[in-house]
N, C-alpha and C positions, 0 to 999 in steps of 0.2 A: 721915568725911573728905570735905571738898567738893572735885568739880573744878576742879583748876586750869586750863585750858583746851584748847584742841585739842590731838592728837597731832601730832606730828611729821611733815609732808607735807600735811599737810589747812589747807586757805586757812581764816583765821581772819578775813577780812575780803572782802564782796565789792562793787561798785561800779558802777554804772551810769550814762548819760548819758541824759537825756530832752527832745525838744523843750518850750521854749514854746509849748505850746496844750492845748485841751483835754481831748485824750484821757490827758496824763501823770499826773494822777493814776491815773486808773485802771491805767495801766501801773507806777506803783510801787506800788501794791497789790498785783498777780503776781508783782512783784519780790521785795518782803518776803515773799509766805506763801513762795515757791519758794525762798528762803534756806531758810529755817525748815524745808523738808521736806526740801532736800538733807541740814542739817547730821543733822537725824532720824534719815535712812538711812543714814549712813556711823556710824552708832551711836557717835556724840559722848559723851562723857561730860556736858558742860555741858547737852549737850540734853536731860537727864533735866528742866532745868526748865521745857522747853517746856512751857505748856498751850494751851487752847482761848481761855483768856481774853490771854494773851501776845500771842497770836499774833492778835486780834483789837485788841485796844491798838495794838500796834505797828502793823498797816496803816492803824488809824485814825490816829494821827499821821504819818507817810508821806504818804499821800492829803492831808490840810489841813495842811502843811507844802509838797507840793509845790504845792496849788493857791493857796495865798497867793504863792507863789513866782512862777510861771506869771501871773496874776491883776497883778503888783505891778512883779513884774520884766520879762517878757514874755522872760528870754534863756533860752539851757540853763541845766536845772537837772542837778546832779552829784546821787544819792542815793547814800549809801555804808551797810552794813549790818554790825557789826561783833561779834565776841564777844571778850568780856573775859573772866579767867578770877578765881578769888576773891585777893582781897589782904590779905592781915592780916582784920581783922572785916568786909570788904565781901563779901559774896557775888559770884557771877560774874553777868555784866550783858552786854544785848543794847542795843545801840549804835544808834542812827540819826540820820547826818546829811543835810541836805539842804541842798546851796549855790547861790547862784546868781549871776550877775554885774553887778549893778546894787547896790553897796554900800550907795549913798548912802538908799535908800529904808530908812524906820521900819517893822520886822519890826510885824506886827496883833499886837494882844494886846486892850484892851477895845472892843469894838465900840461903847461909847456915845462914845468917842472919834471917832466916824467924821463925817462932814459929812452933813449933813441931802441927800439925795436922791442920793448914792452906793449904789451895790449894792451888797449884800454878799453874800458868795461864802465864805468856810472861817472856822473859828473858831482857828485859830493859835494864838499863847501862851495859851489861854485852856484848849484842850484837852488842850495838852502838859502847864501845871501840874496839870492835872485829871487825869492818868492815868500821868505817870511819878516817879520819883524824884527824880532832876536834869535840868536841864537848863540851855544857856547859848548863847550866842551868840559866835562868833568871828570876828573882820576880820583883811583881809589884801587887800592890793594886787587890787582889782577883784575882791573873792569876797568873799560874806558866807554864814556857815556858821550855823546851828542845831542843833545837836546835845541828844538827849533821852538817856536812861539808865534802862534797864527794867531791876532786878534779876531774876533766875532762881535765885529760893527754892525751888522743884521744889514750890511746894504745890499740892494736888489739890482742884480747884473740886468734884470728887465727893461729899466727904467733908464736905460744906457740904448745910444742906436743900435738895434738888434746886430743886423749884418756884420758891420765895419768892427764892431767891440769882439764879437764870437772869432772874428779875423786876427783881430791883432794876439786874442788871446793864443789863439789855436797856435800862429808861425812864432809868437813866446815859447812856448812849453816847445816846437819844432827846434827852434835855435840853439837853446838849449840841451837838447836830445842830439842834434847833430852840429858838433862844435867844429874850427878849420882845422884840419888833420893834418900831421908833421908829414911835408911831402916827401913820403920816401922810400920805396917802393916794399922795402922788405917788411917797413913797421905797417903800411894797407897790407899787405897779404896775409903778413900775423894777425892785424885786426876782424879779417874777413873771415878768418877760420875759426879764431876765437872770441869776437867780440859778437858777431852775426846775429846768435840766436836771441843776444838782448837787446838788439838793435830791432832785429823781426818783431820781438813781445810787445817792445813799449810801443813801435811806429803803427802795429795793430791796433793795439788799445786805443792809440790817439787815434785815427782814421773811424774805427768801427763807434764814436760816436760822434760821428758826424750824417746827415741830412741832406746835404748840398752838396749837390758834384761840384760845381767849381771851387768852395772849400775844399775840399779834400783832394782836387787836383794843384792847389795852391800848397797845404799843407806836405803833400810826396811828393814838390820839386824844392819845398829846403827841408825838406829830411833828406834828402841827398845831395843835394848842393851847401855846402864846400866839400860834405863828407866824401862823396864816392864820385862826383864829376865836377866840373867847371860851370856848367849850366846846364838846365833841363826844360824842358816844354812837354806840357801833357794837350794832345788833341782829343775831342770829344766827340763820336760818332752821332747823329743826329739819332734822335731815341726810334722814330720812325723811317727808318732807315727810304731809300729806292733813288731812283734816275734822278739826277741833279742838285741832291742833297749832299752837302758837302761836309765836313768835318769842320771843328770851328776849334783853334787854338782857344783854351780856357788859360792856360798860366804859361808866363814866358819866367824861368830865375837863372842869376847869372851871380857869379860868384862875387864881379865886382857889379855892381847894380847901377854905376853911369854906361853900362851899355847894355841893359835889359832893352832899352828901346830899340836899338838897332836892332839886335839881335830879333825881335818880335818882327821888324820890317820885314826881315830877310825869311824867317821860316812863313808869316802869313802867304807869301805869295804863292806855295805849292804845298799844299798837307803830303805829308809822306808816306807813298806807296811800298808795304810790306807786303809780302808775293804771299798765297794763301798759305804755303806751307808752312809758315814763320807764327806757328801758330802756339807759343810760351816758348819759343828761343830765341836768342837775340839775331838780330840782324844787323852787318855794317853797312853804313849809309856813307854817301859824301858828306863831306864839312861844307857848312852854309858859309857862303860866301859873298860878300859885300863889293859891289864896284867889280866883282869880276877877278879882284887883284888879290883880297885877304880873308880869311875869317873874323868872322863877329867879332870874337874875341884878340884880332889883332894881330893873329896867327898867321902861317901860308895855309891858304883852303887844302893843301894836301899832309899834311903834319898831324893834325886833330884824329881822334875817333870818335864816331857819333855811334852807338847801339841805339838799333829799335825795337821796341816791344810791342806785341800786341797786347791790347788789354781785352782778357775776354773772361764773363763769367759763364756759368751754366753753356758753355759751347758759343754764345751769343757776343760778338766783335762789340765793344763799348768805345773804342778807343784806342789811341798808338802814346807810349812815352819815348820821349827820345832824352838818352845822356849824351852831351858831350864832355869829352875830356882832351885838352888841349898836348901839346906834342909834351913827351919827358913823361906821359899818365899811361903805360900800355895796359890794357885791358885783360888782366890776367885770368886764368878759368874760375879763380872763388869771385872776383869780386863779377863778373857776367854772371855768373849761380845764383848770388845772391841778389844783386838789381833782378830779377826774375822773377827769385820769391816776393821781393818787396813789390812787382807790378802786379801779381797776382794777388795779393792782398789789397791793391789800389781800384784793383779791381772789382773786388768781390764787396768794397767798398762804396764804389760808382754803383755798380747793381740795387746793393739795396738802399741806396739812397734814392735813385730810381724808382725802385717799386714802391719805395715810400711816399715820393710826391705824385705816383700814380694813385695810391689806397687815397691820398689828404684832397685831390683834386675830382677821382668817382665822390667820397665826402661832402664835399663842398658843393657839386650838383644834387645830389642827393639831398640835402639839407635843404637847399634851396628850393626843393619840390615840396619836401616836406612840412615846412613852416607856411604860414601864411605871406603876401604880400604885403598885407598892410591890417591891421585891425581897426574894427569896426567901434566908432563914437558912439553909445550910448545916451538917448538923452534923460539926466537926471542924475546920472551917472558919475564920479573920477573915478578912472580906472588907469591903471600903472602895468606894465608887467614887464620881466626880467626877466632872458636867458641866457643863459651861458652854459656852453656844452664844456665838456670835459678836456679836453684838447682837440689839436689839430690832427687831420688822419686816420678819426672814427666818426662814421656816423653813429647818432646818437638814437634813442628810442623815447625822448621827450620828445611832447607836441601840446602845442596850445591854438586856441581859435576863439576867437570873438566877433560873429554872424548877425544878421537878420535872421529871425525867423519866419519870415513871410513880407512880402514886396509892401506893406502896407506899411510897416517898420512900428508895428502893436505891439511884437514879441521878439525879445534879444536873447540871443543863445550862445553860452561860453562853456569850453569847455578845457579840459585840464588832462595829458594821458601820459603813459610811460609802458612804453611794449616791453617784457624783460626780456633783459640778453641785450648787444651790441652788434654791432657791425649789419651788412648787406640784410641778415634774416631779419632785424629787427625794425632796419630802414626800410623795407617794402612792404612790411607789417603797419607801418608807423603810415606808408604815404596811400594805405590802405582805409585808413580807418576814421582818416579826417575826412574824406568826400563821404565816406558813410555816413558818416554824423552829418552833417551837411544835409546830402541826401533826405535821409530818414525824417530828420526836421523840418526839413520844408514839405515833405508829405504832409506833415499836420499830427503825427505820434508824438506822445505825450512824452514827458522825461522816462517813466519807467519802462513804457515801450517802447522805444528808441534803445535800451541797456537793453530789453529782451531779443532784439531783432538782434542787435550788433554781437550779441551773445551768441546766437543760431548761426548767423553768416562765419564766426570765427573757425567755427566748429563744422563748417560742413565743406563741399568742394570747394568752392572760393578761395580757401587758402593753398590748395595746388598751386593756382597761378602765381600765388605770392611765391610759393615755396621754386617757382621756375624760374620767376623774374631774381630771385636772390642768389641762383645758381649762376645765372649769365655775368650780376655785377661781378661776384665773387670772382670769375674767370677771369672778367677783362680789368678787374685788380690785382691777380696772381694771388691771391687769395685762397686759403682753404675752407673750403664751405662748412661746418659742423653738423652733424646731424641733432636738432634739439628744441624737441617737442615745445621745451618753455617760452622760445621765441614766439609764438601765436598768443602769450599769457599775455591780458592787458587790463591794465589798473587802470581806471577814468573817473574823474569827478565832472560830471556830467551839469547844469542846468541851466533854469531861463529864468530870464526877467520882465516882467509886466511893469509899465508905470501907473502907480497908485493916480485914482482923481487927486485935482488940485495938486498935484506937484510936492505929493506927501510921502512919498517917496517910491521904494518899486517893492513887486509882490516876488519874491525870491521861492522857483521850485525846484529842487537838484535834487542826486543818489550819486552815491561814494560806492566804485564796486573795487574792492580793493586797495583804495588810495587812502595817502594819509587824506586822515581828517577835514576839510574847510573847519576854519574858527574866527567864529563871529565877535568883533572889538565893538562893545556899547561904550557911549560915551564917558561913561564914568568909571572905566577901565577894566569890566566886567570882562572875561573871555571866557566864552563854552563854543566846543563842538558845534556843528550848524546842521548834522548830518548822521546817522549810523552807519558800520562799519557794515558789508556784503564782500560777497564772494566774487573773486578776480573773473572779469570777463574772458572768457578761451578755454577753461578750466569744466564745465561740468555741463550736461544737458538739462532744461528741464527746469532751469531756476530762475524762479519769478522775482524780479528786481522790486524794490517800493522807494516811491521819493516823498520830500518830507518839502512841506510847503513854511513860510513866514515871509514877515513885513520886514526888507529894511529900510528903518526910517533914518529919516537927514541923522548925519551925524554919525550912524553903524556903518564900520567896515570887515568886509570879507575878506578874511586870508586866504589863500590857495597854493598849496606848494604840493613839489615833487618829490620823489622821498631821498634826491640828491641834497634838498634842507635839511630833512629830519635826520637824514641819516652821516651828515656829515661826522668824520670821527675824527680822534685827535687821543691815539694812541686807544685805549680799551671802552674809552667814552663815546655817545653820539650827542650830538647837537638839543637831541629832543629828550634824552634821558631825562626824567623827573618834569618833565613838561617845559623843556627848556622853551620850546618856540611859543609857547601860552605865553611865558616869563615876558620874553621879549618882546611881543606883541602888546602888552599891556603896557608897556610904557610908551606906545605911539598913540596915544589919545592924541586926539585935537592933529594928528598930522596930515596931510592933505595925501592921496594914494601914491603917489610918486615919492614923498615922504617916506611912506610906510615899506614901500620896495624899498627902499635905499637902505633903510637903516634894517632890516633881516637882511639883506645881501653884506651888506658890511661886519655884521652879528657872524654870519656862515662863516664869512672868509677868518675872519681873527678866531675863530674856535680853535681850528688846526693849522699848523706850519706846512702840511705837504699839501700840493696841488688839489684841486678837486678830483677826484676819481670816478664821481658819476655827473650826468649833467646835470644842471639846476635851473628849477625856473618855477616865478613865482609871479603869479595874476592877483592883484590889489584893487577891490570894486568897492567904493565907499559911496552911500547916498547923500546927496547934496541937498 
């Protein structure tokens, strides 16, 4: 059943007034995502079909709605933002109008309609048919309205081959933004003086979220190509630069595209040498030339201009782009100014997309020390367990373990933990605390003294070294280290298991120091607590733990979770309010432990529409 639209109390429509000038598009851009997050949070039914791609759509027609508007009309422009809910076979739809008070002027729609040496400035109808459903136009006594129509079919851009779909979407919205331009020298030079700075705004916004350098080197050679050259190529400095590492063409684009190939033949054979001092001004290079006799592009190799740019951020060489522009294109000073600014921004683009698969790649080792290899079988035991970290690019401060307690395999020890805080302090906290517990248990200390030691060690010199080893990752992430005592905090549900004689099931001893809960599922749908609530390990000196002994028998299972479960939210609510995870658990009678993960992992995810925000993970032990 699809939503019919908002509840009762909540604005279904919101509205805003914006100057004529320049800054209003970019101010209805905050306008629309900040709709789009409120309706998120007060956990909309409709807004199940927010995505990533919606909600990039929609600001893009906003923005070149208002600046045609602005641009055309010069008065207030009204944007209004609105949800519809579904109607007979229409699904529910996200509304956007933008009006403004000079009727009399023709709404933009094909730019070859424009007059030879007018600027151009936004792509108007041209956009709107390109990315929504419907749209139309309405008059009315000194207001003339726009209005598009974006359904919310809740489909998931995930569930599409990642790469290739984020590709095609990204050089859409690029083609779009940089359409073929009237070749002719005086209407580029007008465009370059007056079009530039919304050309800079939007090709930023599109670049700065992006992740992947060869996207975003693919994405700034058709934002320029047809607009400002004939073809372009962006080279990529090898991240660890030294002797014999060479530069590697990432995008070859070519304004007519049956001869991107050649063109890619001719420039791989030599990456182009920019002298150091060419360090954000352009450089003229020769024309690549084919066979000796012509350019790429079909030209005499001496006809063409090629500019070269370095790309550098924070002082640091990333990379060279090169424009060509074929003979009849000279290279005047605004539009070199601007190809400039625009590499510098490709740049500072390439950088931190850089450091970012630097933070998600130290992650990803870091995890990988952190977690176990493989957990340990149980006998008498099903046991299940589920994690999933928060995304990619953070280490996480869950951890989980399931041990012998001694080589004789009498006694099984699991245990459940969550360092607070994120990143490098929490990761070395986190790969700290499992070989403790490890440790400590195969010594032969009981469950409440194993929390008492681990409580002493958090708390005394021991965690310098943590506190050193988290200073180094952070470095060589580029990383700023935070100073913040709570990182040493760590919440564990700690205990062990005995198998009962006769295979009657096992003797369950554990302590909760800070965590949520364990809750115990009897057969016949009973759930209580398994455990009392204590004080966070790291936090205090001096505090004597106590662990709390019972039988589960065949049939009883044990909950365990992180408080990424309990605390999942979905706008002002969490997950566990009013004992939501008791609720849910009680309807996994009779389910076998793999059962019982699945169905709270599935419970978590449909609570809330946005991502998860902390990690989760949930250890499922039911006696057999």
């Amino acid at each position: 059943m699809r939503p019919s639209g908002p509840p009762a109390g909540v604005p279904s429509v919101v509205r805003t007034s914006l100057p004529g000038n320049p800054l209003s598009p970019s101010a209805a851009r905050r306008f629309v995502r900040a709709a789009l997050a409120d309706w998120t949070a007060l956990g909309l039914p409709t807004a199940t079909g927010f995505t990533d791609q919606l909600a990039e759509d929609a600001t893009l027609i906003a923005s070149e709605l208002v600046t045609n508007a602005v641009v055309h009309a010069g008065t207030t422009v009204e944007v209004l933002v609105r949800l519809e809910g579904a109607a007979g076979d229409e699904p529910p739809a996200l509304v956007i109008e933008v009006s403004d008070h000079h009727p009399s002027r023709e709404v933009r729609n094909d730019p070859e309609d424009q007059q030879d040496g007018l600027p151009e400035y936004g792509r108007g109808l041209r956009l709107v048919s390109s990315l929504a459903e419907a749209w139309g136009i309405t008059y009315r006594t000194g207001l003339k309205t726009v209005w598009t129509r974006l359904p919310l079919d809740g489909g998931d851009p995930q569930s599409a081959s990642g790469g290739d779909l984020r590709l095609r979407r990204g050089l859409r919205a690029a083609e779009i933004l940089a359409p073929a331009p009237r070749r002719t020298q005086g209407a580029e030079r007008e465009w370059s003086s007056s079009g530039a700075l919304s050309f800079l705004a939007e090709a930023s916004e599109l670049l700065a979220g992006q992740f992947d350098e060869d996207m975003i080197a693919a994405l700034a050679a058709q934002l320029l190509v047809p607009r400002l050259g004939d073809w372009c190529a962006v080279w990529l400095d090898p991240e660890a630069g030294g002797p014999g590492r060479r530069p590697r063409l990432s995008r070859v684009w070519h304004a007519h595209e049956s001869r991107i190939d050649e063109l890619r033949a001719v420039l791989e054979k030599e990456p182009p040498q920019l002298p150091e001092s060419a360090r954000g001004a352009a450089v003229s290079l020769e024309w690549p030339v084919s066979d000796g006799t012509a350019g790429s592009d079909g030209t005499a190799g001496a006809d063409g201009t090629v500019l070269g740019y370095r790309l550098l951020a924070a002082g640091r060489p990333l990379g060279t782009l090169l424009l060509g522009r074929a003979a009849g294109r000279r290279a005047h000073e605004e539009v070199t100014a601007l190809v400039g600014d625009f590499a510098r921004r490709v740049a500072q683009a390439i950088g931190a997309a850089r450091q970012y698969t630097r933070q998600a790649t130290i992650s990803r080792v870091l995890q990988r020390g952190l977690l176990p290899s493989s957990v340990a079988e149980i006998p008498g035991v099903d046991s299940a367990l589920v994690y999933e970290p928060r995304g990619e690019g953070v280490a996480g401060g869950d951890f989980y373990d399931v041990f012998p307690g001694e080589s004789a395999g009498g006694r099984w020890c699991f245990a459940l933990g969550d360092v607070q805080g994120s990143g490098p302090e929490a990761a070395v906290v986190t790969g700290l605390a499992r070989p403790w517990l490890r440790l400590l248990a195969r010594e032969g200390y009981q469950v409440s003294e194993v929390l008492d030691r681990l409580n002493k060690l958090l708390l005394d010199d021991a965690m310098e070294t943590a506190e050193a080893a988290a200073r180094m990752v952070a470095v060589a992430g580029g990383q700023e280290l935070h100073e913040d005592p709570q990182s040493r905090f760590l919440s564990l549900l700690y205990g062990e298991l005995v198998p009962l004689p006769d295979g009657a099931g096992v003797r369950c001893t554990l302590a909760s120091a800070g965590h949520p809960l364990p809750l115990l599922l009897s057969p016949d749908g009973t759930v209580r607590p398994a455990a009392a609530p204590q004080m966070l390990l790291g936090v205090v000196e001096g505090v004597t733990y106590e662990s709390e002994t019972f039988d589960l028998l065949p049939g009883d299972t044990l909950l365990c979770v992180t408080d990424g479960v309990t605390e999942r939210r979905a706008g002002p609510r969490m997950f566990d309010d009013g004992d939501g995870l008791s609720a849910e658990l009680a309807g996994c009678t009779g389910l076998t432990a793999q059962g019982v993960a699945e169905r709270i992992k599935q419970a978590v995810y449909a609570f809330g529409v946005e991502p998860l925000d902390d990690d989760m993970a949930l250890l499922v032990l039911r006696a057999e």
